[in-house]
Rosetta silent file (secondary structure, phi, psi, omega in degrees, C-alpha in Angstrom):
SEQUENCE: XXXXXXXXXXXXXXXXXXXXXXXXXXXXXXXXXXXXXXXXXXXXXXXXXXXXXXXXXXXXXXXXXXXXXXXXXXXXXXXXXXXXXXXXXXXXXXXXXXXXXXXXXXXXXXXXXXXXXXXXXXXXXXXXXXXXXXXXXXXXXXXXXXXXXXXXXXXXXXXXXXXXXXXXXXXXXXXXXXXXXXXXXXXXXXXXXXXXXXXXXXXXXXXXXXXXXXXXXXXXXXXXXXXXXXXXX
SCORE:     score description
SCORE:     0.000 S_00000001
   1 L     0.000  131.385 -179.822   -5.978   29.752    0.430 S_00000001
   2 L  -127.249  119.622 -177.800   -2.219   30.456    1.210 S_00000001
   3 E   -88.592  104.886  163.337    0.175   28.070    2.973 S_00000001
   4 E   -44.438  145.023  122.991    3.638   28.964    4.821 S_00000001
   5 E  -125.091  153.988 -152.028    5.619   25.816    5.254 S_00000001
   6 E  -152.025  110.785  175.461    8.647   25.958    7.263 S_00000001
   7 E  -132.051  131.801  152.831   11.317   22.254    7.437 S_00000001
   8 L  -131.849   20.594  178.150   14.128   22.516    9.444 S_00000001
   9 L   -53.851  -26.514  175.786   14.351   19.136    9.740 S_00000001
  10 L  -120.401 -178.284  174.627   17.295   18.521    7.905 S_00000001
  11 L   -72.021  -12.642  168.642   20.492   20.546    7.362 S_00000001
  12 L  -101.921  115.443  176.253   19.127   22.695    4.779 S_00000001
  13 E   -84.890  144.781 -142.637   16.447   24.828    6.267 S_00000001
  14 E  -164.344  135.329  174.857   13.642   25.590    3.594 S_00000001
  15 E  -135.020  135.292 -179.152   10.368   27.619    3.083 S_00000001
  16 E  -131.430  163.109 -174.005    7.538   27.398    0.565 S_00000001
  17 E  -146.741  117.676  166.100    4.422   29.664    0.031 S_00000001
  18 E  -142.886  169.334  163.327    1.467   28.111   -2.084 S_00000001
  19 L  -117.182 -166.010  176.821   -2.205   28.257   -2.921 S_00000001
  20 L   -77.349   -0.262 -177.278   -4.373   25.974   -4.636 S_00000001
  21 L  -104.353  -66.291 -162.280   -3.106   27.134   -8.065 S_00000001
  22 L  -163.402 -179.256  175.229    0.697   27.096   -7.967 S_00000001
  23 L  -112.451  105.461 -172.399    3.695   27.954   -5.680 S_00000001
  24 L   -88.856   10.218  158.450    4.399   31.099   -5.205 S_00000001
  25 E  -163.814 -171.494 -158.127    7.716   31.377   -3.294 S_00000001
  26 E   151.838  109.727 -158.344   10.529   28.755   -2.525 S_00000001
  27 E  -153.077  160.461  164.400   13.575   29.340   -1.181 S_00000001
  28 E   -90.814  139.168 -177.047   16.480   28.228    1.308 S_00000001
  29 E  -127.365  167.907 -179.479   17.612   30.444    4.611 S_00000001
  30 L   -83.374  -46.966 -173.286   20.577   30.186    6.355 S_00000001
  31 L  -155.862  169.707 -152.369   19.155   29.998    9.690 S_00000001
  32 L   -86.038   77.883 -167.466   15.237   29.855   10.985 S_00000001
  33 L  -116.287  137.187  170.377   14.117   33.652   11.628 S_00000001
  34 H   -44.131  -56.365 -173.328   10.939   34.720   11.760 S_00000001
  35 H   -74.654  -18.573  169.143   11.616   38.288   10.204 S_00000001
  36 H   -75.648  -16.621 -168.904   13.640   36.545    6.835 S_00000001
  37 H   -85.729  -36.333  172.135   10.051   34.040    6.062 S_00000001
  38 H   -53.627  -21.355 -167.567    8.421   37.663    6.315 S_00000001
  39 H   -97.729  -31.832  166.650   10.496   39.079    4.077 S_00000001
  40 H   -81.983  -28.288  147.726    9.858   36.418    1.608 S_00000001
  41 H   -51.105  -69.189 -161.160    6.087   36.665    1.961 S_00000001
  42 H   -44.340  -73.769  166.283    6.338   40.401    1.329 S_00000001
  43 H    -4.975  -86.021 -176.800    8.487   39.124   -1.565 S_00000001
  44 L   -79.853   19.620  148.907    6.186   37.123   -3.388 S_00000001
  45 L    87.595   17.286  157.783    3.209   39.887   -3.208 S_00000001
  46 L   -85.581   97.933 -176.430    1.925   38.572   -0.379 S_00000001
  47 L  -106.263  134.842 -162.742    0.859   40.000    2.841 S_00000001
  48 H   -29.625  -69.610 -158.275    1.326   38.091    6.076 S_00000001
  49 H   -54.741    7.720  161.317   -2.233   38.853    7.427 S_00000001
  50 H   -87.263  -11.856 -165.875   -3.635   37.019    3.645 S_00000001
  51 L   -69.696  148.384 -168.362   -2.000   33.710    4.816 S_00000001
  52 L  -133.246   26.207  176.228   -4.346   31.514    6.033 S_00000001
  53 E   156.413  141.138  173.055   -2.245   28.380    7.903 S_00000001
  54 L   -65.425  -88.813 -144.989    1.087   27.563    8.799 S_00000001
  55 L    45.615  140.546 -159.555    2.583   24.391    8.285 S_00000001
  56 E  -158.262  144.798  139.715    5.499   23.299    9.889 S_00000001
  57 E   -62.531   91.910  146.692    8.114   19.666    9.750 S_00000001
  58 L   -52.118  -38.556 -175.131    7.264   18.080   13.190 S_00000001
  59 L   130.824  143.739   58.600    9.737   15.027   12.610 S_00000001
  60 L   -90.635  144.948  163.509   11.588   12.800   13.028 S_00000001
  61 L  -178.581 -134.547 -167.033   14.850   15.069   12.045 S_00000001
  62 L   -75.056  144.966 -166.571   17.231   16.830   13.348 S_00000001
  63 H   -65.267  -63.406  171.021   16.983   17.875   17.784 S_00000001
  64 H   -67.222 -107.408 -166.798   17.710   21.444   17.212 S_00000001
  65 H     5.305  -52.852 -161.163   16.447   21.879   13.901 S_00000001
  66 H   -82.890  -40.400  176.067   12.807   20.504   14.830 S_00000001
  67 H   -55.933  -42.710  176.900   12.712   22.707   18.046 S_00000001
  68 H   -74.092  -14.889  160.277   13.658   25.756   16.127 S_00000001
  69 H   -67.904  -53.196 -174.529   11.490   24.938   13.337 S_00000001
  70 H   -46.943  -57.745 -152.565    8.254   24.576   15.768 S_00000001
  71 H   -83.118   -9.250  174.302    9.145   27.258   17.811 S_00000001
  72 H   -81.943  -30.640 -160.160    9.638   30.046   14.705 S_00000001
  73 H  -109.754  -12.451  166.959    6.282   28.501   13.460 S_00000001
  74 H   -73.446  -48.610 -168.561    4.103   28.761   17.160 S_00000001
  75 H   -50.634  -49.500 -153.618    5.616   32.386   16.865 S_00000001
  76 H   -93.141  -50.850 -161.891    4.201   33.678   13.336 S_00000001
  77 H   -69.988  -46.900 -175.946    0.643   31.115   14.024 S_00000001
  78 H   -50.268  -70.351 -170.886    0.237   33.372   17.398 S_00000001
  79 H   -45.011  -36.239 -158.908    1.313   36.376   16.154 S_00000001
  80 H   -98.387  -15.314 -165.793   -0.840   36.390   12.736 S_00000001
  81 L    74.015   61.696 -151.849   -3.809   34.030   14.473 S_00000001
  82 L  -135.051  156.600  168.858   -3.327   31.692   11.913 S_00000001
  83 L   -89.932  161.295 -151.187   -4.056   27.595   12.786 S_00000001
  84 L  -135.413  132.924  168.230   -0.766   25.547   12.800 S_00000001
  85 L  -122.689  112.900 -179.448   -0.314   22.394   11.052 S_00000001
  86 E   -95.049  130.812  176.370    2.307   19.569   11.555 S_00000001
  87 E  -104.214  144.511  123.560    3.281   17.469    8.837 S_00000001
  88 L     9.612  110.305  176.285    5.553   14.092    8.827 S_00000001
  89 H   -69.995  -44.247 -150.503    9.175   14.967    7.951 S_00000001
  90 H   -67.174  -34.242  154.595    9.067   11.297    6.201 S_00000001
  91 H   -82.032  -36.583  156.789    5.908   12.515    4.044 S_00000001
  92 H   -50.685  -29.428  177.606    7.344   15.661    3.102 S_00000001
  93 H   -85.877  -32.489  153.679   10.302   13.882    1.565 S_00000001
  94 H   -29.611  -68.824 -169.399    7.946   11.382   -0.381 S_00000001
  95 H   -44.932   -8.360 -161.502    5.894   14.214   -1.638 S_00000001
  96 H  -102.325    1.162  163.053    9.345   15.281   -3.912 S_00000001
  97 H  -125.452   29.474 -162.832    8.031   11.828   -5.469 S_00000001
  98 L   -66.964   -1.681  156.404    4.316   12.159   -5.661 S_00000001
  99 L   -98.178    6.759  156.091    4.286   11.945   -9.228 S_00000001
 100 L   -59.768  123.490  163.159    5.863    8.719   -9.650 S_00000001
 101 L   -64.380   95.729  169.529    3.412    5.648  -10.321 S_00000001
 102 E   163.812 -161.324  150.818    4.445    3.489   -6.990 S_00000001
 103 E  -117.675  172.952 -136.257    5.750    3.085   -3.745 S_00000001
 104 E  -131.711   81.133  156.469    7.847    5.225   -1.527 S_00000001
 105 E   -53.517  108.925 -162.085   10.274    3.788    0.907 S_00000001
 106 E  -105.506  127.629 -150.995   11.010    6.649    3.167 S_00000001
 107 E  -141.799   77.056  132.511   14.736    5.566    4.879 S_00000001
 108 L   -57.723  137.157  163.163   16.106    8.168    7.824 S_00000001
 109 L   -88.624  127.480 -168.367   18.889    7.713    9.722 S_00000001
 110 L   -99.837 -119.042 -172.210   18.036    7.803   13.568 S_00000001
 111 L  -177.100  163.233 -146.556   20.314    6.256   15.582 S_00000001
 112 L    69.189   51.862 -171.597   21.362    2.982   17.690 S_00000001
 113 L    27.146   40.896  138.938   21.674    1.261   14.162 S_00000001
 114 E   -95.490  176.542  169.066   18.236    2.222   13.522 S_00000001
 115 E  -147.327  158.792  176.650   16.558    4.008   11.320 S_00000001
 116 E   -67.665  135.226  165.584   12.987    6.765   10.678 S_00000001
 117 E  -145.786  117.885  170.541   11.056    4.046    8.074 S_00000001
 118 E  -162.666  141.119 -144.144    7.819    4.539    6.629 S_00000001
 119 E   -83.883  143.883  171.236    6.061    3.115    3.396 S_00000001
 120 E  -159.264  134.439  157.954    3.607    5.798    0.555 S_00000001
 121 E   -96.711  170.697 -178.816    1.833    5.366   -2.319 S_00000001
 122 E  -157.859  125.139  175.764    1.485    7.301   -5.281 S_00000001
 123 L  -166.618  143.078 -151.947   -0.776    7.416   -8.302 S_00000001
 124 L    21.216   70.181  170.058   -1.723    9.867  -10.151 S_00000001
 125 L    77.517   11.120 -177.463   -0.162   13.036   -8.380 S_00000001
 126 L  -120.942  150.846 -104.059   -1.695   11.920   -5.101 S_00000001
 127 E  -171.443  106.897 -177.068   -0.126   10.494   -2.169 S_00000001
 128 E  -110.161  116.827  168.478   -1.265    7.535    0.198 S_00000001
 129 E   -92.370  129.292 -167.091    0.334    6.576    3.244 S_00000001
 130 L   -77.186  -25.347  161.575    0.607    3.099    3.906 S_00000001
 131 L  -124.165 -154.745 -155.654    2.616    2.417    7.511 S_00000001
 132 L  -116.073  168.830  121.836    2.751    4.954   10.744 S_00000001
 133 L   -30.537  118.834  151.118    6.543    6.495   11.075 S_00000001
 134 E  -138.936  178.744  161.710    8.602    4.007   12.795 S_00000001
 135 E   -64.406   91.179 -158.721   11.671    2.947   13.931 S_00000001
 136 E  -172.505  149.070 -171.857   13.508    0.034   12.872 S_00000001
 137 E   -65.559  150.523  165.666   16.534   -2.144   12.318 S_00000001
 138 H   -40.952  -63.624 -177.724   17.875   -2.726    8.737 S_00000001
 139 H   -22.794  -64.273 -152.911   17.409   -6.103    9.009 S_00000001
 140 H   -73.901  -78.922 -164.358   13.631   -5.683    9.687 S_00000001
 141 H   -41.048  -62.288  176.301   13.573   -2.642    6.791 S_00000001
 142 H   -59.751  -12.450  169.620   14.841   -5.229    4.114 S_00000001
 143 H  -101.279  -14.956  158.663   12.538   -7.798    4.364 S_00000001
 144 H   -53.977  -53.062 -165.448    9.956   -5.395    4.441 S_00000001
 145 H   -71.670  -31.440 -158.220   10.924   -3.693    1.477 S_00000001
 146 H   -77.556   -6.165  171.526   11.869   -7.416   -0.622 S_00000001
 147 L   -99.707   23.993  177.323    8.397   -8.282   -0.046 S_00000001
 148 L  -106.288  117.464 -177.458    6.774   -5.375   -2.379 S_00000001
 149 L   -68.752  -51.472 -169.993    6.424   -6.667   -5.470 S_00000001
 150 L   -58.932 -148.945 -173.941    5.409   -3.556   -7.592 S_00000001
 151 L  -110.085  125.159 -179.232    8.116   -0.683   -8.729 S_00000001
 152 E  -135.253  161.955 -158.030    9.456    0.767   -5.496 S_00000001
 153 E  -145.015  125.718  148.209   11.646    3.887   -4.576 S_00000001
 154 E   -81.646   97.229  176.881   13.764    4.069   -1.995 S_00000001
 155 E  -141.911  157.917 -144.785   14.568    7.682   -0.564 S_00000001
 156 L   141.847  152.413  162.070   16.176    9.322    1.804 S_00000001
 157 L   -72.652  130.941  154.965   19.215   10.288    3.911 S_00000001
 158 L   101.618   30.168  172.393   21.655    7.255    4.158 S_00000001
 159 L  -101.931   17.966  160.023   19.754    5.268    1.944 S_00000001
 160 L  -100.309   24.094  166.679   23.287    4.335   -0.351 S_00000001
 161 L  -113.712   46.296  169.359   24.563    3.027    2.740 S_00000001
 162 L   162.582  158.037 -148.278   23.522   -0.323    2.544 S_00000001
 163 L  -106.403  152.408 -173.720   22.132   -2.662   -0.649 S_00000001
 164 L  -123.944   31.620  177.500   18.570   -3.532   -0.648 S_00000001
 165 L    99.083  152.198  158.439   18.958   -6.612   -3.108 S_00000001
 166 L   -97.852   74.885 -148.545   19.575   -6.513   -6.580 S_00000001
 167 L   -92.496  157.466  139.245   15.713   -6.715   -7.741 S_00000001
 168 L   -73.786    8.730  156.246   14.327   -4.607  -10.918 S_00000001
 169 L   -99.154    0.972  172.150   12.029   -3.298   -8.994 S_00000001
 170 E   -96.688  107.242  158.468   13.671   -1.496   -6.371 S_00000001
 171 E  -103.090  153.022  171.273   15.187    2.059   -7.070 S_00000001
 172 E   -77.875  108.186 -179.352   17.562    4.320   -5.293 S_00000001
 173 L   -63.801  169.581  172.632   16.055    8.240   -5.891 S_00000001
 174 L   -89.424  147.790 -160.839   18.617   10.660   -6.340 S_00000001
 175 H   -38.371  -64.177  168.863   19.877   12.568   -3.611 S_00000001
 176 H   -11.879  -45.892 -166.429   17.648   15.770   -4.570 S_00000001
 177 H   -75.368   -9.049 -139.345   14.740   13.751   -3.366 S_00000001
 178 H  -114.760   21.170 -162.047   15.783   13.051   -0.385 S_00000001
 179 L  -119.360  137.621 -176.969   15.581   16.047    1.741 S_00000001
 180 L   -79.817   99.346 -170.569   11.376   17.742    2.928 S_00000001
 181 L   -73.671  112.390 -178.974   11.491   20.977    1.251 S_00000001
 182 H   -41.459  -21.729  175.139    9.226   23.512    2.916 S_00000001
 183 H   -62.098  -45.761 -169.754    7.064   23.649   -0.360 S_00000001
 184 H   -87.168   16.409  167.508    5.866   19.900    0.024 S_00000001
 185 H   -88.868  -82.060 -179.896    5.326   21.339    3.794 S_00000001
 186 H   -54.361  -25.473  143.773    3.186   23.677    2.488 S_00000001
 187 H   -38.222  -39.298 -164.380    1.470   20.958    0.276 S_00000001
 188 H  -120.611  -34.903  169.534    0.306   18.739    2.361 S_00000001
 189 H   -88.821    8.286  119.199   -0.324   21.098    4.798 S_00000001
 190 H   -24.285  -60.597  178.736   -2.769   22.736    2.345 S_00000001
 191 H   -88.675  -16.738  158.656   -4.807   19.322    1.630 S_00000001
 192 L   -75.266  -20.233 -158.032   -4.755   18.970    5.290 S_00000001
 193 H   -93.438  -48.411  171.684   -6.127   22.329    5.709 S_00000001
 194 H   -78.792   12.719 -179.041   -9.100   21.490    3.212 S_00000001
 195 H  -129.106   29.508  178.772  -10.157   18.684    4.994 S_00000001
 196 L    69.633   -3.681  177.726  -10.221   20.549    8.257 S_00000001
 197 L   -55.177  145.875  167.647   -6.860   18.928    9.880 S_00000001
 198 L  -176.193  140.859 -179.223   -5.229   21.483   12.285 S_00000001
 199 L  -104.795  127.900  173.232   -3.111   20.970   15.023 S_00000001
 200 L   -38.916  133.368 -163.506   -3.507   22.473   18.782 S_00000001
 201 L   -92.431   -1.719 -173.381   -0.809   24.818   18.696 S_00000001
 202 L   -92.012  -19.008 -161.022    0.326   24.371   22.570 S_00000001
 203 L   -89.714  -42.499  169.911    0.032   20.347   22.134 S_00000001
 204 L   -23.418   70.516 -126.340    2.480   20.199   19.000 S_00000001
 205 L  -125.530 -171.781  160.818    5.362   18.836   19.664 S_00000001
 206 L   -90.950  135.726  147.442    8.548   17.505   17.999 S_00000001
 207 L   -69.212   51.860  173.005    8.774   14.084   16.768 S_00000001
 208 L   -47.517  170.604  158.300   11.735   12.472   17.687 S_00000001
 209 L   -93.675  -23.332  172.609   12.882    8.997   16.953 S_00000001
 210 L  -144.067  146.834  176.035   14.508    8.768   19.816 S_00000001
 211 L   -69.089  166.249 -169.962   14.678   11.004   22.960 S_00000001
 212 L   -65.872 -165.979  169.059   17.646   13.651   22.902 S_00000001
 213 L  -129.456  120.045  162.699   20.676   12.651   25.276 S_00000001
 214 L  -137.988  143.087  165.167   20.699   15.497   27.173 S_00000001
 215 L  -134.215  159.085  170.417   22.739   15.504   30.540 S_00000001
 216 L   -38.278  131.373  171.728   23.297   17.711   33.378 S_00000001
 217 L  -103.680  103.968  165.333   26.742   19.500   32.731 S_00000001
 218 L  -104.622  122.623 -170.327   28.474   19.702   36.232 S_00000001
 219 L   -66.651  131.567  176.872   31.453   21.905   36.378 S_00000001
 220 H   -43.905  -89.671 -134.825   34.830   19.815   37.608 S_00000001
 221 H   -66.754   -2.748  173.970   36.341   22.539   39.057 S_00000001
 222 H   -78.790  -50.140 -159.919   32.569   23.165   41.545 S_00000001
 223 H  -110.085   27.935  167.776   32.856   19.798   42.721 S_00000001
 224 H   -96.651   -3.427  172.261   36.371   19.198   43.384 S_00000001
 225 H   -94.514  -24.415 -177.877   35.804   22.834   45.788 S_00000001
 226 H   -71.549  -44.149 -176.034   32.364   20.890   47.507 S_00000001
 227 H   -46.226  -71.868  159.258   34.275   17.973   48.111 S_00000001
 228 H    -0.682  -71.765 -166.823   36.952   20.176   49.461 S_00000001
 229 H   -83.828  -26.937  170.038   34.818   22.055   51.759 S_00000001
 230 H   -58.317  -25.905 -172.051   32.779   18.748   52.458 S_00000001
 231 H   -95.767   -2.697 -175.693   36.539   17.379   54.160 S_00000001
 232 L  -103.488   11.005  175.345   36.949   20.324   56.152 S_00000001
 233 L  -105.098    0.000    0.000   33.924   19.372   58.111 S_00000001
């Protein structure tokens, strides 16, 4: 069975191609195009029409990034007929520690001095998750994390910007870790794919943490001429 994943979730956009054996492509793009992840199937000896599911970073991450990730990954499941799978940006970035004996503090920065937070375990190369994705003040995050006793890993973006106690049992990962690589896209949406998980592909959505701020843009110069013509009346 062979898995696409596609993360644009972050600022580095990212693609992986695996089976049940090993990973056969991995790579970074510049920007989200349908015809460069083709070119990297082709690449790795692969032709589209063997792929057999999609995978894609739903969120939380970046506003453009997750629409343009989605909407390059509804194109290619339509085009090819392929079922479409969303994964967790917050479990894709875990997954870069699935072979650690422990747990996984997953730490995004949202915004409104919150942050994406959500807890996974891991033993022996497998991966549990343990909260939902949420939302939440530091405050909140640190007493969460000071009550896990066992060896815990803290990763993420923005997680050196604030101290989480000096405990031996708390670590900071290294930066490497802290970004959802399409290959651990295409991982987990592989073991979702054997257990029958698939997502409607018209229902999919993005996962913000917050909705965007988007506002109407009204040009000055229209409604200083309506006013105008509003006083001449």
């Amino acid at each position: 069975m062979f898995i696409l994943g596609i993360s644009s979730a972050a600022k580095i956009v990212s693609i992986g191609l695996v089976n049940e054996e090993k990973v056969l492509a991995e790579t970074t793009i510049r920007a989200i195009q349908s015809e460069k992840i083709i070119h990297y199937i082709n690449e790795a000896g692969i032709r589209p029409d063997q792929i057999n599911g999609i995978a894609v970073a739903a969120g939380p991450g970046s506003y453009s990034g997750l629409r343009g990730g989605l909407a390059t990954a509804k194109t290619l499941a339509q085009t090819l007929n392929l079922p479409l799978i969303g994964i967790s940006t917050l479990e894709a970035i875990a997954y870069n520690l699935v072979d650690i004996e422990g747990t996984m503090a997953v730490v995004l920065d949202a915004r409104a001095d919150e942050y994406n937070f959500a807890l996974f375990g891991a033993s022996q190369g497998r991966l549990k998750r343990l909260t939902d994705d949420l939302v939440l003040k530091l405050g909140l995050i640190k007493e969460r994390l000071l009550e896990i006793s066992g060896k815990l890993w803290v990763v993420g973006e923005g997680n050196r910007d604030w101290e989480v106690g000096k405990r031996e049992n708390i670590h900071i990962a290294d930066n490497i870790h802290s970004l959802p690589y399409g290959v651990n896209v295409a991982k987990l949406g592989l073991l979702k794919m054997q257990t029958g998980q698939t997502d409607d592909i018209f229902n999919l959505n993005p996962q913000y943490s917050h909705k965007p701020n988007i506002r109407e843009f009204v040009d000055p110069l229209s409604r200083t001429a309506a006013m105008e013509f509003t006083n001449m009346l």
